[in-house]
C-alpha positions as CSV (number, residue, x, y, z in Angstrom):
1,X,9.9,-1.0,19.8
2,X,6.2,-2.3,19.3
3,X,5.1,1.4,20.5
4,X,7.6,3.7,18.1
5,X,6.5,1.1,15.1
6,X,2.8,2.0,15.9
7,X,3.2,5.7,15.9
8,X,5.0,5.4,12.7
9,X,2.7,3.3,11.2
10,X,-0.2,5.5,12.4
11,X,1.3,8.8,11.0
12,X,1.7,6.7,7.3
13,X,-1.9,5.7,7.8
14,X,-3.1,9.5,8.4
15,X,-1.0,10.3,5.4
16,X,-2.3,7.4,3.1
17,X,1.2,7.0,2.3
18,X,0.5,3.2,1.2
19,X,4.3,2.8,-0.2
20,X,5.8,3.9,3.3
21,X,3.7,1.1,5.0
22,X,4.6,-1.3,1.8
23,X,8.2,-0.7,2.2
24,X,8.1,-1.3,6.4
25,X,6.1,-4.6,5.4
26,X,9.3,-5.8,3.2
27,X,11.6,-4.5,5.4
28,X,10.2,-6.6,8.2
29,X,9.3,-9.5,6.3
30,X,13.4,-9.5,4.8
31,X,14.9,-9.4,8.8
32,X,12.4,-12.5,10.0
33,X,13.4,-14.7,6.6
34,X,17.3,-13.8,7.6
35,X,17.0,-13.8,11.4
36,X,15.0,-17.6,10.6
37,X,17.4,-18.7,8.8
38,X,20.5,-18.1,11.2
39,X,21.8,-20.9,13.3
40,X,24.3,-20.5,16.3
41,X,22.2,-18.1,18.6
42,X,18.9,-17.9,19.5
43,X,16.6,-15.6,17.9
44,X,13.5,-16.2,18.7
45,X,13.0,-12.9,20.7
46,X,14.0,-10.5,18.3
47,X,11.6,-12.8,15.3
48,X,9.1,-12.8,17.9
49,X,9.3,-8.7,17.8
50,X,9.6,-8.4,14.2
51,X,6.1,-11.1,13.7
52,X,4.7,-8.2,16.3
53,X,5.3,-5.3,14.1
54,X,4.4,-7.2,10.7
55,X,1.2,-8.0,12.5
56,X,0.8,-3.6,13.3
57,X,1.6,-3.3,9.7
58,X,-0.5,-5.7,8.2
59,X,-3.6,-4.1,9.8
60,X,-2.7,-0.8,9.1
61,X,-2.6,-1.6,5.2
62,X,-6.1,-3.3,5.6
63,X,-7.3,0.3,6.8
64,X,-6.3,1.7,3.8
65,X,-9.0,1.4,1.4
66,X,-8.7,-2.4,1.0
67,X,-9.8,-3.1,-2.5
68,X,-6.9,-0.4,-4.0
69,X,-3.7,-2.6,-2.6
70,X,-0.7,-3.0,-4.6
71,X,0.7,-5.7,-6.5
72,X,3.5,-5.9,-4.0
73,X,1.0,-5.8,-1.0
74,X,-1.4,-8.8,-2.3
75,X,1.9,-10.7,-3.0
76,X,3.1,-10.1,0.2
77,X,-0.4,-10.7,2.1
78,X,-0.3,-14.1,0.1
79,X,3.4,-15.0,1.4
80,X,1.8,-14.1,5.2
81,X,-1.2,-16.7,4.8
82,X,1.0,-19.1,3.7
């Protein structure tokens, strides 16, 4: 999937659509906090994938004009240094 996320990611970058790469950020962030939390089955392939494509996203938002991020972006770049 790595390579379908990047091409999406690098089309919303061309596009300076900011909210589309916000909303993959939370989307991504929401499936590793529930796919963490699950017991039963291992899941560390499909977290390992997801960390992968929150680390394409993450860099993609820092090549969007970098001072100009959103309140949900510095929240949610906080919650990843943490």
């Amino acid at each position: 999937m790595e390579p379908a996320i990047k091409g999406i990611v690098d089309t919303y970058v061309r596009l300076k659509n900011r909210g589309a790469i916000e909303d993959l950020l939370i989307h991504r962030r929401r499936l590793a906090i529930d796919l963490k939390g699950r017991r039963g089955y291992d899941f560390s392939r499909p977290i390992a994938q997801i960390d992968e494509e929150i680390a394409i996203i993450e860099a993609a938002l820092e090549k969007l004009e970098p001072g100009d991020l959103s309140l949900a972006t510095r929240s949610l770049m906080s919650f990843a240094a943490s």
